[in-house]
LUMDOZA-318954 format. One record per residue (C-alpha): residue number from 0; residue in three letters; x negated, y negated, z negated. Coordinates in steps of 0.5 Angstrom, whole numbers. Layout:
REM residues N
<pt><num>NUM</num><residuo>ALA</residuo><px>X</px><py>Y</py><pz>Z</pz></pt>
...
REM end
This chain:
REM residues 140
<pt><num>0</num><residuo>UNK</residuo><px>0</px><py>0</py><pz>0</pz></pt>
<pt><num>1</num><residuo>UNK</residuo><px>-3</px><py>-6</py><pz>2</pz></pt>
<pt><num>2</num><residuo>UNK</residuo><px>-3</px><py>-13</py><pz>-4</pz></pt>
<pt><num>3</num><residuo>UNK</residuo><px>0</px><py>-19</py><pz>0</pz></pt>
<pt><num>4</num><residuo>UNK</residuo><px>-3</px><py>-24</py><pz>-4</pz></pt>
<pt><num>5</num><residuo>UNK</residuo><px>1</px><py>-32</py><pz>-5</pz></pt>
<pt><num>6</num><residuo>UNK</residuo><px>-5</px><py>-37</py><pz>-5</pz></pt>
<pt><num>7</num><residuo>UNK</residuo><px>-6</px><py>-45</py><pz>-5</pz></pt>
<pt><num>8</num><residuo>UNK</residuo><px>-13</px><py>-47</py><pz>-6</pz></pt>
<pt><num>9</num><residuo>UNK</residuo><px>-14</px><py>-54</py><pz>-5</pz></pt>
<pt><num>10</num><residuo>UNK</residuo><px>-21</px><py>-57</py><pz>-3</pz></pt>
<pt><num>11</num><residuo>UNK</residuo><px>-25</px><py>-63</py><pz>-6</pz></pt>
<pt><num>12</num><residuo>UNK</residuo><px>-30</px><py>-66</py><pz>-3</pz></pt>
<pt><num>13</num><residuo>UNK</residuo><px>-33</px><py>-72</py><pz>-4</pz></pt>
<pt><num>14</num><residuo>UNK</residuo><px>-36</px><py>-77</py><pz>2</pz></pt>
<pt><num>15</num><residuo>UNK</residuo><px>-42</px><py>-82</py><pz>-1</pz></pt>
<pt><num>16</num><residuo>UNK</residuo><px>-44</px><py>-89</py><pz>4</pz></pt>
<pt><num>17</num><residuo>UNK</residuo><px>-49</px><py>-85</py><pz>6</pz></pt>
<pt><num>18</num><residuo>UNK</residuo><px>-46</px><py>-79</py><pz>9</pz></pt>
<pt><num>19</num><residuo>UNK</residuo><px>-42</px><py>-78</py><pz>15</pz></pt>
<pt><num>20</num><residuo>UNK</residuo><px>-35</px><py>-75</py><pz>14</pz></pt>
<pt><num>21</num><residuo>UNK</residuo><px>-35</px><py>-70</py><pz>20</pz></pt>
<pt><num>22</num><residuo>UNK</residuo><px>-41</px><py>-67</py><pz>17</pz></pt>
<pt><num>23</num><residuo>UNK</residuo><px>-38</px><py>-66</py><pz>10</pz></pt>
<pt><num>24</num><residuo>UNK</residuo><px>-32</px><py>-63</py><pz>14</pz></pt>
<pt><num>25</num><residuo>UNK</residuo><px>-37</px><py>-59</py><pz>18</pz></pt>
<pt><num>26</num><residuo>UNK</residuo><px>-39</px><py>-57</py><pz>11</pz></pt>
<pt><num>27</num><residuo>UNK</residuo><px>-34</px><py>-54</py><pz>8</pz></pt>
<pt><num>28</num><residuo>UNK</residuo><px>-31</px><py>-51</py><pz>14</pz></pt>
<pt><num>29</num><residuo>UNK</residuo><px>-37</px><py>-46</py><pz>14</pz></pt>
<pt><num>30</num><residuo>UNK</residuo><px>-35</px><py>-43</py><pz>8</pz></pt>
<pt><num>31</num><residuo>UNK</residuo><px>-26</px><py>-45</py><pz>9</pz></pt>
<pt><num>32</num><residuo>UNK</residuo><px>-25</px><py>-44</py><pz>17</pz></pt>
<pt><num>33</num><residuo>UNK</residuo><px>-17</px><py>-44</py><pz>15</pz></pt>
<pt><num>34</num><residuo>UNK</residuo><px>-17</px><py>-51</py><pz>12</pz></pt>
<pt><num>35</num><residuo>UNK</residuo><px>-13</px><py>-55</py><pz>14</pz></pt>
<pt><num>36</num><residuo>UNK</residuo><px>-16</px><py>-63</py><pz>12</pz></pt>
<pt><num>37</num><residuo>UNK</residuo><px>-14</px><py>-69</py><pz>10</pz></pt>
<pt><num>38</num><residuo>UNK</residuo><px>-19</px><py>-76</py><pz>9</pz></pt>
<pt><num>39</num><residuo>UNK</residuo><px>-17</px><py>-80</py><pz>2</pz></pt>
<pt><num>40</num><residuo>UNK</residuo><px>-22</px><py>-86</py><pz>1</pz></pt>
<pt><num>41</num><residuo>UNK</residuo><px>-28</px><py>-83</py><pz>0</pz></pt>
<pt><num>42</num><residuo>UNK</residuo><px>-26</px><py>-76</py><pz>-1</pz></pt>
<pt><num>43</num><residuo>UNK</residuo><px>-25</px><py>-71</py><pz>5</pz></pt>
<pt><num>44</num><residuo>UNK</residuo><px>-19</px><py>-67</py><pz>1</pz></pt>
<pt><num>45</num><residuo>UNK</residuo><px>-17</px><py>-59</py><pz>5</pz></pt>
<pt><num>46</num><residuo>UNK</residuo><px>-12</px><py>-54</py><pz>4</pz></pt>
<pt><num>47</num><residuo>UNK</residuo><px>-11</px><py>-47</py><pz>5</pz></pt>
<pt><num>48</num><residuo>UNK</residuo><px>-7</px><py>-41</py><pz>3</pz></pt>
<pt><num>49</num><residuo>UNK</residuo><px>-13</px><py>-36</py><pz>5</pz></pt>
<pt><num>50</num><residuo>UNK</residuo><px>-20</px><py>-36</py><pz>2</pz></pt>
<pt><num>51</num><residuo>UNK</residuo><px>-21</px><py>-28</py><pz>6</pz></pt>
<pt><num>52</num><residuo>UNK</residuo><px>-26</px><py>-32</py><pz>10</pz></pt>
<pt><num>53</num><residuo>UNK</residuo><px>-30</px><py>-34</py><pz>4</pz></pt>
<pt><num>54</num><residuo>UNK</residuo><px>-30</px><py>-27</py><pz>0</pz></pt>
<pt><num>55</num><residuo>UNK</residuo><px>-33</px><py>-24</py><pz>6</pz></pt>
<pt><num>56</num><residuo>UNK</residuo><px>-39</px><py>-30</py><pz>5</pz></pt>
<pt><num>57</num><residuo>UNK</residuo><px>-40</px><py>-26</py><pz>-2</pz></pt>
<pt><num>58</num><residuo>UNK</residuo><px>-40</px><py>-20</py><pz>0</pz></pt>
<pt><num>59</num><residuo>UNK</residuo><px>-45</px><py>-22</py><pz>5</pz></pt>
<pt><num>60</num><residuo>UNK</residuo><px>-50</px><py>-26</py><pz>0</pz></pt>
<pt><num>61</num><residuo>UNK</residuo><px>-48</px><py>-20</py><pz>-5</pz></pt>
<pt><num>62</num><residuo>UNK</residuo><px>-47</px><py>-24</py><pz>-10</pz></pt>
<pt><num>63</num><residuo>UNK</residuo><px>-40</px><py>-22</py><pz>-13</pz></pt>
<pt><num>64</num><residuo>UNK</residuo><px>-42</px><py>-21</py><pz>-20</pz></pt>
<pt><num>65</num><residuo>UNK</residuo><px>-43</px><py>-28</py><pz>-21</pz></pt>
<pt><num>66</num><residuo>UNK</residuo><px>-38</px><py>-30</py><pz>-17</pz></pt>
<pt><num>67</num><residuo>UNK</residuo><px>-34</px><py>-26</py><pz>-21</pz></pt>
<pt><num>68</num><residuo>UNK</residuo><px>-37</px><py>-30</py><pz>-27</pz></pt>
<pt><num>69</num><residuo>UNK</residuo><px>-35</px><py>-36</py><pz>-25</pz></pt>
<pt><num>70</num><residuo>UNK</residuo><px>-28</px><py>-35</py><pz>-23</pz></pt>
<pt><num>71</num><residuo>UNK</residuo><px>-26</px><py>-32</py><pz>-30</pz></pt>
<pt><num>72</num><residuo>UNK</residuo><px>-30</px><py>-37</py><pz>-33</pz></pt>
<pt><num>73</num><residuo>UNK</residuo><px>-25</px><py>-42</py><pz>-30</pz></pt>
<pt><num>74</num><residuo>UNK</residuo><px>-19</px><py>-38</py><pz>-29</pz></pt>
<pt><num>75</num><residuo>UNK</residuo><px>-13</px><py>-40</py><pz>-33</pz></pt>
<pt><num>76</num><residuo>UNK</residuo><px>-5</px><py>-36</py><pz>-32</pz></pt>
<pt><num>77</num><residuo>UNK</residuo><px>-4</px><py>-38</py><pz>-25</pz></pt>
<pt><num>78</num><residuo>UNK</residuo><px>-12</px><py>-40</py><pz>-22</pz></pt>
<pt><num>79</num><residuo>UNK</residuo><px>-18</px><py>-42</py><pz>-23</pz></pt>
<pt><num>80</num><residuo>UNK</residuo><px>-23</px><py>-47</py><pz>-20</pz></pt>
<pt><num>81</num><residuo>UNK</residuo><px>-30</px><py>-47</py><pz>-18</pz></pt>
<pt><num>82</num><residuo>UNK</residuo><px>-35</px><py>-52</py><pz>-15</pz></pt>
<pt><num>83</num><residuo>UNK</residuo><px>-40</px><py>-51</py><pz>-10</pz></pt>
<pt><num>84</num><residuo>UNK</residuo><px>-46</px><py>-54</py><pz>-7</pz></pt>
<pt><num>85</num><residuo>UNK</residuo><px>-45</px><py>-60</py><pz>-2</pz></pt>
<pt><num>86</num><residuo>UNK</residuo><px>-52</px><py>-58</py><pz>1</pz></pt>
<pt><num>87</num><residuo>UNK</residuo><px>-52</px><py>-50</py><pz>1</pz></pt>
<pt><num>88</num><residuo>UNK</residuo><px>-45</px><py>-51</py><pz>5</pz></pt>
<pt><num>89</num><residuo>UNK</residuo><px>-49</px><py>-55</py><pz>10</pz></pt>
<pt><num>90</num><residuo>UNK</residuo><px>-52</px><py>-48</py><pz>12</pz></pt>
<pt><num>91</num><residuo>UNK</residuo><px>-46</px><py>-44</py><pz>11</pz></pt>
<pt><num>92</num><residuo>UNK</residuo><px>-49</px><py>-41</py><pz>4</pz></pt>
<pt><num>93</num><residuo>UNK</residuo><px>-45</px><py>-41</py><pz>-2</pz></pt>
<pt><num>94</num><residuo>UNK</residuo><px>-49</px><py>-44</py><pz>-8</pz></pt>
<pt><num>95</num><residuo>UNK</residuo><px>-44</px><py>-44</py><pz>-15</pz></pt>
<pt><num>96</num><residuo>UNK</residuo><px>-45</px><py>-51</py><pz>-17</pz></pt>
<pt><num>97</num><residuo>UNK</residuo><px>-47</px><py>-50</py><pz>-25</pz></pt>
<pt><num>98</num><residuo>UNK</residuo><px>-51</px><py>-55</py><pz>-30</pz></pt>
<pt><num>99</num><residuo>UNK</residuo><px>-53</px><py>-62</py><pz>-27</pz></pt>
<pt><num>100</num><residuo>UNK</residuo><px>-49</px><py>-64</py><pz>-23</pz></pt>
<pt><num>101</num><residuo>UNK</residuo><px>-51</px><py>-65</py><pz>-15</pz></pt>
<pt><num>102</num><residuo>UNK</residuo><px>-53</px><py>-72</py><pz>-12</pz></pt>
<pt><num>103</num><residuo>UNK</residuo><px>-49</px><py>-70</py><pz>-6</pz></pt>
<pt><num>104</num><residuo>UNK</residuo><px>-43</px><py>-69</py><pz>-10</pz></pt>
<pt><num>105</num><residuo>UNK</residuo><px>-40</px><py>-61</py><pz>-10</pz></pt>
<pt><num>106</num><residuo>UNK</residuo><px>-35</px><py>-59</py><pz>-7</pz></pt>
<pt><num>107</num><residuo>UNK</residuo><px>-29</px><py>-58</py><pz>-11</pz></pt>
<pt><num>108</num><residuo>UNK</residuo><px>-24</px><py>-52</py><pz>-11</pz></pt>
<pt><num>109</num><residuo>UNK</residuo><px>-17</px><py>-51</py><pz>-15</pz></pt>
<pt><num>110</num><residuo>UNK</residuo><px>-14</px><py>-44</py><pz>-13</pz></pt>
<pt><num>111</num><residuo>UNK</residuo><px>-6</px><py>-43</py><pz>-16</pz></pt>
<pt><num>112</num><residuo>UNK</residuo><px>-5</px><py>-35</py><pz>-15</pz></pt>
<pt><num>113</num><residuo>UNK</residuo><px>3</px><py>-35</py><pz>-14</pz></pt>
<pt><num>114</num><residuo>UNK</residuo><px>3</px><py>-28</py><pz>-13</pz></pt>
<pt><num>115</num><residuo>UNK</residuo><px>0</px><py>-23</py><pz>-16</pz></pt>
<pt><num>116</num><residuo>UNK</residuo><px>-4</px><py>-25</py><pz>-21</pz></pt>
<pt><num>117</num><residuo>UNK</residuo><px>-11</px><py>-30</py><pz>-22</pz></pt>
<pt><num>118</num><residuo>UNK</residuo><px>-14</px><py>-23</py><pz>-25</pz></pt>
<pt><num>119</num><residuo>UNK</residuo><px>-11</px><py>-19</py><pz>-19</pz></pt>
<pt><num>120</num><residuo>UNK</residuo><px>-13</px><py>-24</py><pz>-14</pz></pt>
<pt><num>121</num><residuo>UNK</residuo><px>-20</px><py>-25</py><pz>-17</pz></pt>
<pt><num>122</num><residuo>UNK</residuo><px>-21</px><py>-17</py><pz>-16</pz></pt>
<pt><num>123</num><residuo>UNK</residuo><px>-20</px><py>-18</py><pz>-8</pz></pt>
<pt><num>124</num><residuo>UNK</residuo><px>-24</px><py>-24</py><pz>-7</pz></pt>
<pt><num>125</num><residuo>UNK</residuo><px>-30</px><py>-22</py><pz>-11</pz></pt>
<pt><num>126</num><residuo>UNK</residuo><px>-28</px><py>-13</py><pz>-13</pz></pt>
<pt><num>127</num><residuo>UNK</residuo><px>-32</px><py>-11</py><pz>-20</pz></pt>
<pt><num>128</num><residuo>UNK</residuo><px>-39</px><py>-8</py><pz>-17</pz></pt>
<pt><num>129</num><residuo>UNK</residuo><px>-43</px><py>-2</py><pz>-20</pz></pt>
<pt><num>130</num><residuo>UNK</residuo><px>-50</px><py>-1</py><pz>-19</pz></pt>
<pt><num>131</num><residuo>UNK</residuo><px>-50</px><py>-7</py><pz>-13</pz></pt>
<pt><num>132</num><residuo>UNK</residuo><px>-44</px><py>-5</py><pz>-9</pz></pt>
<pt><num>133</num><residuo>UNK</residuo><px>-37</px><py>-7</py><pz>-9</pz></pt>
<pt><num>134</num><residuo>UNK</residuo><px>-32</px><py>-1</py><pz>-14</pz></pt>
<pt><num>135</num><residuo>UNK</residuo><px>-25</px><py>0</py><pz>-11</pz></pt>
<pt><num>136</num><residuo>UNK</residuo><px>-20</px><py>-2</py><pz>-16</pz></pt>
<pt><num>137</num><residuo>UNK</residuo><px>-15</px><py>3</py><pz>-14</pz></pt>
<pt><num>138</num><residuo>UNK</residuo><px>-21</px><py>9</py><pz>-16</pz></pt>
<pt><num>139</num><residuo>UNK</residuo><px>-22</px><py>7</py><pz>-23</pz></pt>
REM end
């Protein structure tokens, strides 16, 4: 039976005098191609309703556990947010933004999980691993 996931995530970046706003788009479409994007003053602001894209960047820079990590460091009943680095996503990398803020700014994501559930959503985005490689929930 496949899970049918019901998703917002809304997509904040900031765009400094110094910065084109096409390339801060560029940026955040290399790890969200689905985003639809609006421009605020000062700040490029996208949505989307499916982050299968960004979950397959995980699985290919084999980083799910610390995505794991900051998801549910952030998760709450119905979400969770993460920032990224402005500047890895230039290259199309994802690069958690922790600890001292980034000069650029970060880019900024809010995911509303409607259905199933923040926990449920998370375990597909980035599945639990075990010795490096992603663990099938339905074989717990």
């Amino acid at each position: 039976m496949t899970t049918v996931y019901s998703v917002d995530a809304r997509i904040e970046a900031p765009v400094r005098d110094t910065e084109v706003t096409d390339r801060v788009r560029d940026a955040v479409e290399a790890l969200f191609p689905n985003a639809e994007f609006v421009s605020e003053p000062g700040l490029l602001v996208a949505e989307t309703h499916t982050l299968d894209d960004f979950s397959d960047k995980l699985h290919e820079q084999e980083i799910l556990d610390t995505a794991r990590r900051e998801f549910e460091r952030n998760r709450t009943d119905d979400g969770f947010t993460f920032s990224l680095k402005k500047q890895a996503a230039f290259q199309g990398v994802v690069n958690f933004a922790v600890g001292e803020p980034d000069e650029l700014g970060e880019i900024s994501v809010e995911v509303t999980v409607r259905s199933p559930s923040a926990e449920e959503y998370i375990d597909h985005l980035a599945p639990p691993t075990e010795d490096g490689a992603p663990v099938d929930p339905d074989r717990r």
